[in-house]
PDB file of N, CA, C and O in Angstrom:
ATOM      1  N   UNK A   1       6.359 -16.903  36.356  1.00  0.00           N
ATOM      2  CA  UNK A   1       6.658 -15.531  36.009  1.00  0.00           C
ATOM      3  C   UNK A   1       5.649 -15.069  34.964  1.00  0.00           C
ATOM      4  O   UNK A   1       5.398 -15.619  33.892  1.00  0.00           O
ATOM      5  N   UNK A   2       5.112 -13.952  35.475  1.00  0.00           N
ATOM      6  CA  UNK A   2       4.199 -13.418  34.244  1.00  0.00           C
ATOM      7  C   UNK A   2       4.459 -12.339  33.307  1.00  0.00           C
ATOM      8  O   UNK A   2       4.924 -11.405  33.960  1.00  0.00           O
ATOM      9  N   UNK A   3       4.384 -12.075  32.234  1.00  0.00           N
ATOM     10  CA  UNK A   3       4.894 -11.412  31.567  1.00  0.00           C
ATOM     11  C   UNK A   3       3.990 -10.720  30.736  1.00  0.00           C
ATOM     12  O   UNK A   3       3.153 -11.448  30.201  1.00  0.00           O
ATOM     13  N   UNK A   4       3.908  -9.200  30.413  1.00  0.00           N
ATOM     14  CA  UNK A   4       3.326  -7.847  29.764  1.00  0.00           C
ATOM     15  C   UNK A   4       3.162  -8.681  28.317  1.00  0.00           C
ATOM     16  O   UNK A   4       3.873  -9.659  28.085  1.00  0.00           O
ATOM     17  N   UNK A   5       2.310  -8.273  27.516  1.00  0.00           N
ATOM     18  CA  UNK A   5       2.101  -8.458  26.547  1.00  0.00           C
ATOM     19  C   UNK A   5       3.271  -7.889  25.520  1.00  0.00           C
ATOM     20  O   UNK A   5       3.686  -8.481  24.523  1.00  0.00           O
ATOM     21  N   UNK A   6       3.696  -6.611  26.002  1.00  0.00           N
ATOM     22  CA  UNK A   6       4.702  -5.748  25.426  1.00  0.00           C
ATOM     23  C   UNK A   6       6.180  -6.910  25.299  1.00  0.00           C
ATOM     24  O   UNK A   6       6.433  -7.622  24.328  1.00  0.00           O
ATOM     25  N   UNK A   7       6.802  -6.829  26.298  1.00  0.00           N
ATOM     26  CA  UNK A   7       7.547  -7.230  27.005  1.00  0.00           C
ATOM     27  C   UNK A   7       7.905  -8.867  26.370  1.00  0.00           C
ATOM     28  O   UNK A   7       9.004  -9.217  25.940  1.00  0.00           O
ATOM     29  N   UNK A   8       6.718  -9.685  26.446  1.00  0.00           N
ATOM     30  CA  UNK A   8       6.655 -11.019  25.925  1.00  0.00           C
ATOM     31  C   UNK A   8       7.294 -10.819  24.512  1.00  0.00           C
ATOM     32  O   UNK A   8       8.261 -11.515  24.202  1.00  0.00           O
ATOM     33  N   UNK A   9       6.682  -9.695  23.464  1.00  0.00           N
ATOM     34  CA  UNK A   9       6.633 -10.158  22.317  1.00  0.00           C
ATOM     35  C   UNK A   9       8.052  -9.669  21.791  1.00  0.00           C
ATOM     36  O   UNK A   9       8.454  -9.999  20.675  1.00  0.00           O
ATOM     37  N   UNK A  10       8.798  -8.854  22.665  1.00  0.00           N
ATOM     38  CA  UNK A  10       9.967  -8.549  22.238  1.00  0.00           C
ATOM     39  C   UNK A  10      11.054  -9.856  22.560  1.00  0.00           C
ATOM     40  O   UNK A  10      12.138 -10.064  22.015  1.00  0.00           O
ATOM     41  N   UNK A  11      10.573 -10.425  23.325  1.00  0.00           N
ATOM     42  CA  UNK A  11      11.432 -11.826  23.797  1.00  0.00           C
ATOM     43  C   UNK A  11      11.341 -12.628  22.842  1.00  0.00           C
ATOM     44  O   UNK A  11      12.350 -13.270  22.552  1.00  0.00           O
ATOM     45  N   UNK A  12      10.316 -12.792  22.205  1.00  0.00           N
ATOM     46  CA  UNK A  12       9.905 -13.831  21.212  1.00  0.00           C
ATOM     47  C   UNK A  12      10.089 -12.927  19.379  1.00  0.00           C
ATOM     48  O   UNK A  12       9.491 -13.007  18.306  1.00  0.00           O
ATOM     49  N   UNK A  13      11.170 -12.201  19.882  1.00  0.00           N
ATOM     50  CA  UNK A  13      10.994 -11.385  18.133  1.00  0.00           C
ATOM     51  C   UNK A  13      11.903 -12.257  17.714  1.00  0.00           C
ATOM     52  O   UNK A  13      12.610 -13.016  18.377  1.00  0.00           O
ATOM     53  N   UNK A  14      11.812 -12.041  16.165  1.00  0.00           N
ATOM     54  CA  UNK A  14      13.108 -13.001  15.731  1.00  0.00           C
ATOM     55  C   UNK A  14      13.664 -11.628  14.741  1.00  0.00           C
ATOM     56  O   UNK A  14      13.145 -10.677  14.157  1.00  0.00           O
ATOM     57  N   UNK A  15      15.357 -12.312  15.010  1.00  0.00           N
ATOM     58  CA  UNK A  15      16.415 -11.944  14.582  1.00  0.00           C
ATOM     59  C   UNK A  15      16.288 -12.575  13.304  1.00  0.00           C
ATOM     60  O   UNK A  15      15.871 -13.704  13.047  1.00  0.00           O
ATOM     61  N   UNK A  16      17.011 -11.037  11.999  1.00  0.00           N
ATOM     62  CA  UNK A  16      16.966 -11.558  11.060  1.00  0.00           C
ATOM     63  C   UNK A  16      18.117 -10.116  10.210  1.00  0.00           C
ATOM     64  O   UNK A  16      18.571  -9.104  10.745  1.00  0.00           O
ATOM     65  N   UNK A  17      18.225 -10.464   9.181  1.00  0.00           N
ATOM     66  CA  UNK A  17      19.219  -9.483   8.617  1.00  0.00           C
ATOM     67  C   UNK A  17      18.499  -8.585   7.631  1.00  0.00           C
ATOM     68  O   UNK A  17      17.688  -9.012   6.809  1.00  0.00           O
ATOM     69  N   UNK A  18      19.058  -6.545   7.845  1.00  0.00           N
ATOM     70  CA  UNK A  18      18.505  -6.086   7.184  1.00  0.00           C
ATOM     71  C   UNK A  18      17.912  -6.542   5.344  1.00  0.00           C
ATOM     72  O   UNK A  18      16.804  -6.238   4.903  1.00  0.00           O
ATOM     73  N   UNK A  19      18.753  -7.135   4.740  1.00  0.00           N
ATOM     74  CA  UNK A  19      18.469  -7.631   3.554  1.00  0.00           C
ATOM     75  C   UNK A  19      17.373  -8.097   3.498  1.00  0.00           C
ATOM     76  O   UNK A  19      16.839  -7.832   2.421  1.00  0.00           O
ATOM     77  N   UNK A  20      16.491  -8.943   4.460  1.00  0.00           N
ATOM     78  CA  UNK A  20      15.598  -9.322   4.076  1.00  0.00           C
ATOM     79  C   UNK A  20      14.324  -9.016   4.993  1.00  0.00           C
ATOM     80  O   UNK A  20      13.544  -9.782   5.560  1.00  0.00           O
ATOM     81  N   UNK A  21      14.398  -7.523   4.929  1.00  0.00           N
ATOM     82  CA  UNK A  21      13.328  -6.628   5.885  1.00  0.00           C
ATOM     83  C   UNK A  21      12.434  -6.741   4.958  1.00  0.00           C
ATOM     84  O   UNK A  21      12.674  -6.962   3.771  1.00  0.00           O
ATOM     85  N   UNK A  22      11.305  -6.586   5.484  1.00  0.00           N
ATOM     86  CA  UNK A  22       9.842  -6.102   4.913  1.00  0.00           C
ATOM     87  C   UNK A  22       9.414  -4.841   4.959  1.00  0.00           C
ATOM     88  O   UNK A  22       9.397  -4.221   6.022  1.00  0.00           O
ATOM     89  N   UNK A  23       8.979  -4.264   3.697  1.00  0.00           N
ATOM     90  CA  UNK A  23       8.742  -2.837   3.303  1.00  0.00           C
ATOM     91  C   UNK A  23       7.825  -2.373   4.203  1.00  0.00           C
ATOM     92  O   UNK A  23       7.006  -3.244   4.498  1.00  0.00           O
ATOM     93  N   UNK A  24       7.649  -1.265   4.779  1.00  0.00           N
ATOM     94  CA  UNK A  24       6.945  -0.661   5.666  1.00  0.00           C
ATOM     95  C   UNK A  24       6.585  -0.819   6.768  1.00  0.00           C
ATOM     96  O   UNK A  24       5.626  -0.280   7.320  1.00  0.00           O
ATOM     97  N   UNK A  25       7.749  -2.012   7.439  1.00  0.00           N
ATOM     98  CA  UNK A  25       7.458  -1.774   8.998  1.00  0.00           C
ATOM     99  C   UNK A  25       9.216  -1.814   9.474  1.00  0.00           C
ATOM    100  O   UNK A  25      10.242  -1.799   8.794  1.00  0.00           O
ATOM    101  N   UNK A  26       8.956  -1.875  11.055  1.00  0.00           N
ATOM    102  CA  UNK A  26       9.816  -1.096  11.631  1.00  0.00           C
ATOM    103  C   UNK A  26      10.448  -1.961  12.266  1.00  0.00           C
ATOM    104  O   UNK A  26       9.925  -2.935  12.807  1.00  0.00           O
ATOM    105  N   UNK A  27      12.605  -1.480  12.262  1.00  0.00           N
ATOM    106  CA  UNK A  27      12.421  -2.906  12.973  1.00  0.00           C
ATOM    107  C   UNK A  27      13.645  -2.124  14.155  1.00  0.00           C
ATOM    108  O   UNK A  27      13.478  -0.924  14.374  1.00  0.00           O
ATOM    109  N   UNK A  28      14.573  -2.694  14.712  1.00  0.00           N
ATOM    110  CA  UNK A  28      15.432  -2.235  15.839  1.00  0.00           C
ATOM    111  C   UNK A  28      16.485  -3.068  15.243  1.00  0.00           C
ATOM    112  O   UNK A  28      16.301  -4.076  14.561  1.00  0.00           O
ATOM    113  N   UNK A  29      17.576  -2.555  15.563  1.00  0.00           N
ATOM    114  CA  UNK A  29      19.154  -2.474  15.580  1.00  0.00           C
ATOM    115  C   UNK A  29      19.558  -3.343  16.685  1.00  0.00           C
ATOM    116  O   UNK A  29      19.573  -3.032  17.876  1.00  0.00           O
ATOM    117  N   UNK A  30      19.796  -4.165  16.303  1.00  0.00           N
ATOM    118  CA  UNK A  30      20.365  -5.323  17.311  1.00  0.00           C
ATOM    119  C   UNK A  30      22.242  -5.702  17.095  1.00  0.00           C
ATOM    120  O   UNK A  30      22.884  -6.010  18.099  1.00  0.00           O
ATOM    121  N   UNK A  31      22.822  -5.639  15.943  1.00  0.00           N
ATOM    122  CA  UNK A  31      24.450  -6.161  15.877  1.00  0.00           C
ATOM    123  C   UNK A  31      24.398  -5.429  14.457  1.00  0.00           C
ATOM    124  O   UNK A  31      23.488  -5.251  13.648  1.00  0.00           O
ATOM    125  N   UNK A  32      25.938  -5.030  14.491  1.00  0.00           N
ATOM    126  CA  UNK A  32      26.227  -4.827  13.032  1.00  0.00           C
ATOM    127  C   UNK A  32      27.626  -5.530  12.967  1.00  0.00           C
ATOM    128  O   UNK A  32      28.450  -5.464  13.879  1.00  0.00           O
ATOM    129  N   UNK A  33      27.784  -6.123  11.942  1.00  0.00           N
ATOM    130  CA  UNK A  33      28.926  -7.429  12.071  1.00  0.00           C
ATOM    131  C   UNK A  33      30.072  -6.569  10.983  1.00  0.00           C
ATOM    132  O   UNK A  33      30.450  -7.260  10.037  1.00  0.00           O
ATOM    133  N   UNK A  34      30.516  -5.448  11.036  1.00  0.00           N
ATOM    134  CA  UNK A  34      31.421  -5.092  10.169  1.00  0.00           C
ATOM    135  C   UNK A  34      32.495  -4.073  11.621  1.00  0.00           C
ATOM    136  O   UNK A  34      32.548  -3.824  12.826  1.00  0.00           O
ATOM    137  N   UNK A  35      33.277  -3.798  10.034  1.00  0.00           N
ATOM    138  CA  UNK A  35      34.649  -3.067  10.667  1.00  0.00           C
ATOM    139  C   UNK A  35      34.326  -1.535  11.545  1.00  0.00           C
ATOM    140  O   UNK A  35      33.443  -0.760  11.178  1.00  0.00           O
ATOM    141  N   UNK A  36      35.222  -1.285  12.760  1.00  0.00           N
ATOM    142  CA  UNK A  36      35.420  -0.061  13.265  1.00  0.00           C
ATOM    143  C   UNK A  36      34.575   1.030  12.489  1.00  0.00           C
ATOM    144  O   UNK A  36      33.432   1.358  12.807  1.00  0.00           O
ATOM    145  N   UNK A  37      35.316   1.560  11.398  1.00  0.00           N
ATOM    146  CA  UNK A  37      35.326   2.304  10.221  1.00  0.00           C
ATOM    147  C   UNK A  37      33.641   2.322   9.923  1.00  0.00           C
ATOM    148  O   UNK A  37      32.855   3.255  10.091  1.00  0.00           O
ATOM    149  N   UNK A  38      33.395   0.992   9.435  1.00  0.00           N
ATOM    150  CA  UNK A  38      32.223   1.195   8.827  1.00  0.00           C
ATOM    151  C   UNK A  38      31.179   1.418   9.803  1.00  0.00           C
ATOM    152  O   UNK A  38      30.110   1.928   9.466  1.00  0.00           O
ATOM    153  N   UNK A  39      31.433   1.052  11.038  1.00  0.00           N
ATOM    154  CA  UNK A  39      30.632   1.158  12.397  1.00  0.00           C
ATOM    155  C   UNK A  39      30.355   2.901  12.498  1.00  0.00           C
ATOM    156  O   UNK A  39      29.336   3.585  12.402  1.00  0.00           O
ATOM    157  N   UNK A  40      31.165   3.079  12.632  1.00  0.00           N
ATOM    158  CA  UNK A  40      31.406   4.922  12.491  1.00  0.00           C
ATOM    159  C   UNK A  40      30.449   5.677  11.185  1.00  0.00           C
ATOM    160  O   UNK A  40      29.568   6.537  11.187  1.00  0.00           O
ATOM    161  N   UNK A  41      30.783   5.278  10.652  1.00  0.00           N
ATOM    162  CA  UNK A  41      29.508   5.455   8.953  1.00  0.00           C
ATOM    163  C   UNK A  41      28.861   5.359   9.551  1.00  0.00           C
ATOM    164  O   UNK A  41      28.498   6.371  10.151  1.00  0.00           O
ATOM    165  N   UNK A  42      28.226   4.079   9.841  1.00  0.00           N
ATOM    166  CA  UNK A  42      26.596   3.987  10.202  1.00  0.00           C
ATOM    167  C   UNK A  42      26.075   4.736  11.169  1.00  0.00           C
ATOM    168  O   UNK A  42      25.031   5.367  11.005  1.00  0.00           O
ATOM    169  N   UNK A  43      26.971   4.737  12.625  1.00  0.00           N
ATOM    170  CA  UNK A  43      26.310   5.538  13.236  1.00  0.00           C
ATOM    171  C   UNK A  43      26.450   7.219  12.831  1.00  0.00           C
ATOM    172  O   UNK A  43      25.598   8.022  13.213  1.00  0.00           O
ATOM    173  N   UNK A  44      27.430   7.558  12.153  1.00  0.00           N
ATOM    174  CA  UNK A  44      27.195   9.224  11.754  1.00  0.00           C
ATOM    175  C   UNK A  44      25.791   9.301  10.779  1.00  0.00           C
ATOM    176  O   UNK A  44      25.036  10.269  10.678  1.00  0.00           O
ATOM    177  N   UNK A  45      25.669   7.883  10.042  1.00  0.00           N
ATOM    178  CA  UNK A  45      24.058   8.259   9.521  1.00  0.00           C
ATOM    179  C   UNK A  45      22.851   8.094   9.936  1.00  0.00           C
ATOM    180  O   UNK A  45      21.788   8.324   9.358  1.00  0.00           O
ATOM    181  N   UNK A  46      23.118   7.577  11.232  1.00  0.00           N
ATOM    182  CA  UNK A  46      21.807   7.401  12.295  1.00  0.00           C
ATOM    183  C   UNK A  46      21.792   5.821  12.762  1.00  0.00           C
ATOM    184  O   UNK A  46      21.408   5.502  13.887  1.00  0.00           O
ATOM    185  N   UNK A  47      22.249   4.861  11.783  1.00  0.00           N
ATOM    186  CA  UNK A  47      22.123   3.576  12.026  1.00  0.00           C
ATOM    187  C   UNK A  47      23.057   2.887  13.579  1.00  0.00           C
ATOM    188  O   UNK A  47      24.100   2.235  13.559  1.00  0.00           O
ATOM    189  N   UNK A  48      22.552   3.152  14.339  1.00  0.00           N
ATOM    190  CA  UNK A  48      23.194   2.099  15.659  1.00  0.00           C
ATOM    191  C   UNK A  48      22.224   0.967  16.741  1.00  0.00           C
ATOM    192  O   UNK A  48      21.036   0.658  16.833  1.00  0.00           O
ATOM    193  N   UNK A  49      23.123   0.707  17.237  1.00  0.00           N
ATOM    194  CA  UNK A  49      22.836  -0.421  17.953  1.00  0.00           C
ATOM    195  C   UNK A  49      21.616  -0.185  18.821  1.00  0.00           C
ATOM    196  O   UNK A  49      22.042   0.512  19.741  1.00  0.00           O
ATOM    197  N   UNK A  50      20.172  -0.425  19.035  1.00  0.00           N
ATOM    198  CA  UNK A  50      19.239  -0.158  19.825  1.00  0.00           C
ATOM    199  C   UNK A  50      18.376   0.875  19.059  1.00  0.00           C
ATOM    200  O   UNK A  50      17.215   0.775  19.456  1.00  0.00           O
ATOM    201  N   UNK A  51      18.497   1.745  18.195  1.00  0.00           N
ATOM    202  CA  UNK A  51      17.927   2.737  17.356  1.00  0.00           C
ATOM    203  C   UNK A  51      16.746   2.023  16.805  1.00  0.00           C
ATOM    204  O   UNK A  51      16.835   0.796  16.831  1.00  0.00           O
ATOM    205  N   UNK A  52      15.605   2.558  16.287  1.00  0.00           N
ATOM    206  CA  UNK A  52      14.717   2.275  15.323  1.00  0.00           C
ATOM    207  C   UNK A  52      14.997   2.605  13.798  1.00  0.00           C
ATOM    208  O   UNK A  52      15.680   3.578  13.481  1.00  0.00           O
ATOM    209  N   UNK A  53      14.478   1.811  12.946  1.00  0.00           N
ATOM    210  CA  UNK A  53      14.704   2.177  11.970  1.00  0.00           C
ATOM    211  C   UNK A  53      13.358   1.489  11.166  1.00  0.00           C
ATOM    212  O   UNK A  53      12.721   0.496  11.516  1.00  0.00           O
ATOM    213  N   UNK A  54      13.125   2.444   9.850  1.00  0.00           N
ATOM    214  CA  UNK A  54      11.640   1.825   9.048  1.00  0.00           C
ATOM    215  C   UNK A  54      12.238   1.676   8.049  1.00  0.00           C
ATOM    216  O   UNK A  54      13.222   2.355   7.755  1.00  0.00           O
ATOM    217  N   UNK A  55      11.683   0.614   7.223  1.00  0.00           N
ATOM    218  CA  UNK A  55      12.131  -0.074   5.617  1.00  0.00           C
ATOM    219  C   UNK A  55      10.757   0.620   4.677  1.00  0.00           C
ATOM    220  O   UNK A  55       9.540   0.456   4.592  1.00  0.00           O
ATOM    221  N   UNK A  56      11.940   1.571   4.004  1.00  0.00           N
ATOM    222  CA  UNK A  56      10.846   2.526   3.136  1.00  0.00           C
ATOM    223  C   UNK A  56      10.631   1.396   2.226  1.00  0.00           C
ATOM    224  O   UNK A  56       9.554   0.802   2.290  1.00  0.00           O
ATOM    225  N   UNK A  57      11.952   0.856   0.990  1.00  0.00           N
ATOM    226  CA  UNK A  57      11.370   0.448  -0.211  1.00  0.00           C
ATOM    227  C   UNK A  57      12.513  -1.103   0.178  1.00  0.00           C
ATOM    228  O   UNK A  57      13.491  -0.838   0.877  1.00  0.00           O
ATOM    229  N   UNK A  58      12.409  -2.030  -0.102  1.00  0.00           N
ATOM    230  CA  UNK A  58      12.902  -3.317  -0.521  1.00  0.00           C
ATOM    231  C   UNK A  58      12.554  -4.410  -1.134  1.00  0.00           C
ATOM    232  O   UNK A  58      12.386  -5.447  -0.492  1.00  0.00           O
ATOM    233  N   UNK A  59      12.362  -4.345  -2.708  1.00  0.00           N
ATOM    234  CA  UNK A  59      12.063  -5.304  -3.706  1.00  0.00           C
ATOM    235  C   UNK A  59      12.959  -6.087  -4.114  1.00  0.00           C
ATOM    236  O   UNK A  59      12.707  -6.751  -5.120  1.00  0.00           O
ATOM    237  N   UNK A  60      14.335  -6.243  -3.417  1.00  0.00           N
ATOM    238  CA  UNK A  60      15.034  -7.133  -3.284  1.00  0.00           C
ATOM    239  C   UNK A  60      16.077  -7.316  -4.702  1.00  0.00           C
ATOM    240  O   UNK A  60      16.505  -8.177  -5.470  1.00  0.00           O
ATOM    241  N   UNK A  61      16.115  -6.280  -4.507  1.00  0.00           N
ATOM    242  CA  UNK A  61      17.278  -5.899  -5.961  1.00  0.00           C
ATOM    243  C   UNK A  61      17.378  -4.517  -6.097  1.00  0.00           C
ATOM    244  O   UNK A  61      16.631  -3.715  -6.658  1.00  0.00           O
ATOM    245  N   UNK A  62      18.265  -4.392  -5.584  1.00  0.00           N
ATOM    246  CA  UNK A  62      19.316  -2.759  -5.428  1.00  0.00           C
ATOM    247  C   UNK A  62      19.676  -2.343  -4.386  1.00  0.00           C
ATOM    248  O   UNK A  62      20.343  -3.051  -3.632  1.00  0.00           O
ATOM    249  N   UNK A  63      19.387  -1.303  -4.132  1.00  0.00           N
ATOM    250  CA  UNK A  63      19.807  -0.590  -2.445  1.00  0.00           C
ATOM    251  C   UNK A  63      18.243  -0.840  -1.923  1.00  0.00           C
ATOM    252  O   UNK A  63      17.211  -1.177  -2.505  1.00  0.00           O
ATOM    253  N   UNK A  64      18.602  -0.481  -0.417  1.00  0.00           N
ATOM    254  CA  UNK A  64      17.334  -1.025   0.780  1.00  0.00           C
ATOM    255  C   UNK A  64      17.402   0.667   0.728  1.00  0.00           C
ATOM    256  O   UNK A  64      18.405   1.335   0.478  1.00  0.00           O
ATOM    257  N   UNK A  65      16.149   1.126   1.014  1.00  0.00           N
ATOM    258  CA  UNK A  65      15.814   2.734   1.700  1.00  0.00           C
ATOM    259  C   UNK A  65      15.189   2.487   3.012  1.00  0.00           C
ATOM    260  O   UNK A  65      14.129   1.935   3.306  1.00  0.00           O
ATOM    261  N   UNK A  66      16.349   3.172   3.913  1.00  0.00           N
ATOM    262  CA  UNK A  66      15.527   3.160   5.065  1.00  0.00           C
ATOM    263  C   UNK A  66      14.851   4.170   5.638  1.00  0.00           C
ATOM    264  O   UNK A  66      15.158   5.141   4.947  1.00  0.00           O
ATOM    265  N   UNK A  67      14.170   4.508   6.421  1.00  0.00           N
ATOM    266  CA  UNK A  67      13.599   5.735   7.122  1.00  0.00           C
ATOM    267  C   UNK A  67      14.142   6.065   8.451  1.00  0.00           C
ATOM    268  O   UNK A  67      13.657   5.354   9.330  1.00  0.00           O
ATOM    269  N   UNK A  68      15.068   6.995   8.893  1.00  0.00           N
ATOM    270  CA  UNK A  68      15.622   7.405   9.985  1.00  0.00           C
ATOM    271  C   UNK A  68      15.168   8.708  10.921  1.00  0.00           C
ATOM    272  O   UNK A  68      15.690   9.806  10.728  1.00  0.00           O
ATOM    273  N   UNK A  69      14.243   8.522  11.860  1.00  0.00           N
ATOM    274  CA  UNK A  69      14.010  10.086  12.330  1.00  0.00           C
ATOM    275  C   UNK A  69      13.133  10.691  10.999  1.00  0.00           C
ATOM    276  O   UNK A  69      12.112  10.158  10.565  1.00  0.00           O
ATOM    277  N   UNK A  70      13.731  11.862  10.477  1.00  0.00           N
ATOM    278  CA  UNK A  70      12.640  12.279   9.843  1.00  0.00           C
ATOM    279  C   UNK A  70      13.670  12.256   8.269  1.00  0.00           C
ATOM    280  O   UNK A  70      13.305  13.011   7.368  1.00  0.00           O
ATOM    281  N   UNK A  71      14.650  11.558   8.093  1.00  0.00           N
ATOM    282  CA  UNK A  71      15.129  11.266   6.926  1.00  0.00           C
ATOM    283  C   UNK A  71      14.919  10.325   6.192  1.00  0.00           C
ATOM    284  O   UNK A  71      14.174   9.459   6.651  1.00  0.00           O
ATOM    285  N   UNK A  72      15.492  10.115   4.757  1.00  0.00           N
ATOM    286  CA  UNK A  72      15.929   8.843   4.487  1.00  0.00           C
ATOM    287  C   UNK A  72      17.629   8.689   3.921  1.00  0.00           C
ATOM    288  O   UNK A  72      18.580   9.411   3.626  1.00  0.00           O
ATOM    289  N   UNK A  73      17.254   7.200   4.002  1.00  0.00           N
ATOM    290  CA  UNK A  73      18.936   7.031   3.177  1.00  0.00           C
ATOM    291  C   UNK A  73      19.283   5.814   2.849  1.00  0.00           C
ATOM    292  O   UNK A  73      18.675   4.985   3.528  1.00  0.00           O
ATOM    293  N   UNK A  74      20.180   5.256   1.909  1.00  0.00           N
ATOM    294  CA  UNK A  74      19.789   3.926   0.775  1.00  0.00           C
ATOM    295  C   UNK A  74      21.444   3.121   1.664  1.00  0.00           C
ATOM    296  O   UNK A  74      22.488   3.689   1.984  1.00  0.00           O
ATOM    297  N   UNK A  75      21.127   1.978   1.782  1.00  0.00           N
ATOM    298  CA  UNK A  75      21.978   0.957   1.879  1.00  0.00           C
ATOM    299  C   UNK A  75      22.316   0.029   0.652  1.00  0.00           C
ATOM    300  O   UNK A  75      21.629  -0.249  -0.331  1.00  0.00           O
ATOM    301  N   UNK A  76      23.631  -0.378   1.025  1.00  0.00           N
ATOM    302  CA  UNK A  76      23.916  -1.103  -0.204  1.00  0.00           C
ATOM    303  C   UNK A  76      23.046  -2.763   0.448  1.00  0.00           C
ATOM    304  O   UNK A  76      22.562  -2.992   1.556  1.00  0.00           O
ATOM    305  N   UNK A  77      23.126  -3.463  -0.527  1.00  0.00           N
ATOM    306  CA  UNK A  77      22.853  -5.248   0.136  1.00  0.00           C
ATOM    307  C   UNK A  77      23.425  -6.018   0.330  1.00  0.00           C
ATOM    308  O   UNK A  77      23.186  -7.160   0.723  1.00  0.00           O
ATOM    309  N   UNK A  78      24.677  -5.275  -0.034  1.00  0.00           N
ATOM    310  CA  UNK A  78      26.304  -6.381   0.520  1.00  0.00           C
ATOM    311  C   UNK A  78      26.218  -5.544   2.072  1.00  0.00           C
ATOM    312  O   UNK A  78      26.058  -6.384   2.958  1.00  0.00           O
ATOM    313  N   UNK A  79      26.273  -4.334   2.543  1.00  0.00           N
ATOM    314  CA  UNK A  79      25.949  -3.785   3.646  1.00  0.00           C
ATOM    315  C   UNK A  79      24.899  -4.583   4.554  1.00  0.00           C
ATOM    316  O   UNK A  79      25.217  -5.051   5.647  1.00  0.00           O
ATOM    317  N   UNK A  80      23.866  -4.674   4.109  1.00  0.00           N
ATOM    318  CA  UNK A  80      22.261  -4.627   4.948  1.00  0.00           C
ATOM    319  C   UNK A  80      22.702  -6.087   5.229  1.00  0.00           C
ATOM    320  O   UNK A  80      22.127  -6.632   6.171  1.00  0.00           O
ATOM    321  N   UNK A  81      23.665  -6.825   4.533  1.00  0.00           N
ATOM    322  CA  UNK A  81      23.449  -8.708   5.201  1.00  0.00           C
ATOM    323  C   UNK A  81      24.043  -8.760   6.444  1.00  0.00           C
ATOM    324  O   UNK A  81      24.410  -9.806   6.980  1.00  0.00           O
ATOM    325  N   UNK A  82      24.153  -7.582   6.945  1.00  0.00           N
ATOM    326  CA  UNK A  82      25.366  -7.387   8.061  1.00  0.00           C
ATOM    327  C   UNK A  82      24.801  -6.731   9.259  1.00  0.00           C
ATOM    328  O   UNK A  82      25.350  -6.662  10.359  1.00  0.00           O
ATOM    329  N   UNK A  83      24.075  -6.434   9.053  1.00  0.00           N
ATOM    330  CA  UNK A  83      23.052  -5.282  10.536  1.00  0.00           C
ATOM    331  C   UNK A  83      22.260  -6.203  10.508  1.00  0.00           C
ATOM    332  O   UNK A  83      21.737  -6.367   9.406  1.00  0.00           O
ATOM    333  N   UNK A  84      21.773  -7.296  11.773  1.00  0.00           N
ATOM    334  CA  UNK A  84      21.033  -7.982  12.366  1.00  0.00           C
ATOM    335  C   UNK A  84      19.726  -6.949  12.743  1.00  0.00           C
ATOM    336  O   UNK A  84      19.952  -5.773  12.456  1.00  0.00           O
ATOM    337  N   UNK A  85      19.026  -7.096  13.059  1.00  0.00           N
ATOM    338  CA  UNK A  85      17.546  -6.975  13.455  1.00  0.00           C
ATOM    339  C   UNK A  85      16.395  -7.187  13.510  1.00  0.00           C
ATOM    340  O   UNK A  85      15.956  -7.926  12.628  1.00  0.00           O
ATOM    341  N   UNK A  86      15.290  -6.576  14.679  1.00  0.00           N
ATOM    342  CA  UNK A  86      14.924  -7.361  14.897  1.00  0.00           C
ATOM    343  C   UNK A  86      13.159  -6.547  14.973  1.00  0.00           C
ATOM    344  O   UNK A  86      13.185  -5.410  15.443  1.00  0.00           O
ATOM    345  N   UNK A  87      11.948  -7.001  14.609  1.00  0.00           N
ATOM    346  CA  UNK A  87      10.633  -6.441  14.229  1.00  0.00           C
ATOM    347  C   UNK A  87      10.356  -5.674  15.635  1.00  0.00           C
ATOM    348  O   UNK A  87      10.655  -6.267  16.672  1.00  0.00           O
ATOM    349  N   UNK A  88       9.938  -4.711  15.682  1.00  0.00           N
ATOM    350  CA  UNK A  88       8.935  -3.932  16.691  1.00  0.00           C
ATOM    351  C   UNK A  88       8.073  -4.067  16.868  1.00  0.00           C
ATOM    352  O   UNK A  88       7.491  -3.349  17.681  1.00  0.00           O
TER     353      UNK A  88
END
């Protein structure tokens, strides 16, 4: 089986948790491991399952800023250990 260059490298991305994104690149929405409720939050603020999302600022102490569409908006880091994803 041969496989797109595209295609390959999304097979081979690795899963990892927003908390420990890297500032200025982009990653995709793969699981968010919390309640109904908070599921609903996220997606009324853009954050869902399959979406893109960019890591404005994360120096690894305070809130994560992410970049949504043409917004932004700050996560907590008890939050971000909980949304799986995965690099673009």
């Amino acid at each position: 089986m041969v496989f797109q260059a595209k295609s390959y490298k999304k097979i081979l991305g690795i899963l990892m948790f927003l908390v420990d994104a890297e500032e200025k690149k982009s990653y995709k929405v793969v699981k968010i491991e919390e309640g109904k409720k908070m599921k609903l939050k996220l997606s009324a603020m853009g954050i869902l399952i399959g979406k893109e999302i960019k890591v404005i600022k994360n120096d690894f102490s305070g809130p994560i800023i992410l970049g949504i569409k043409a917004g932004r908006i700050s996560i907590g880091r008890g939050l971000a250990k909980k949304i799986e994803i995965i690099g673009i």
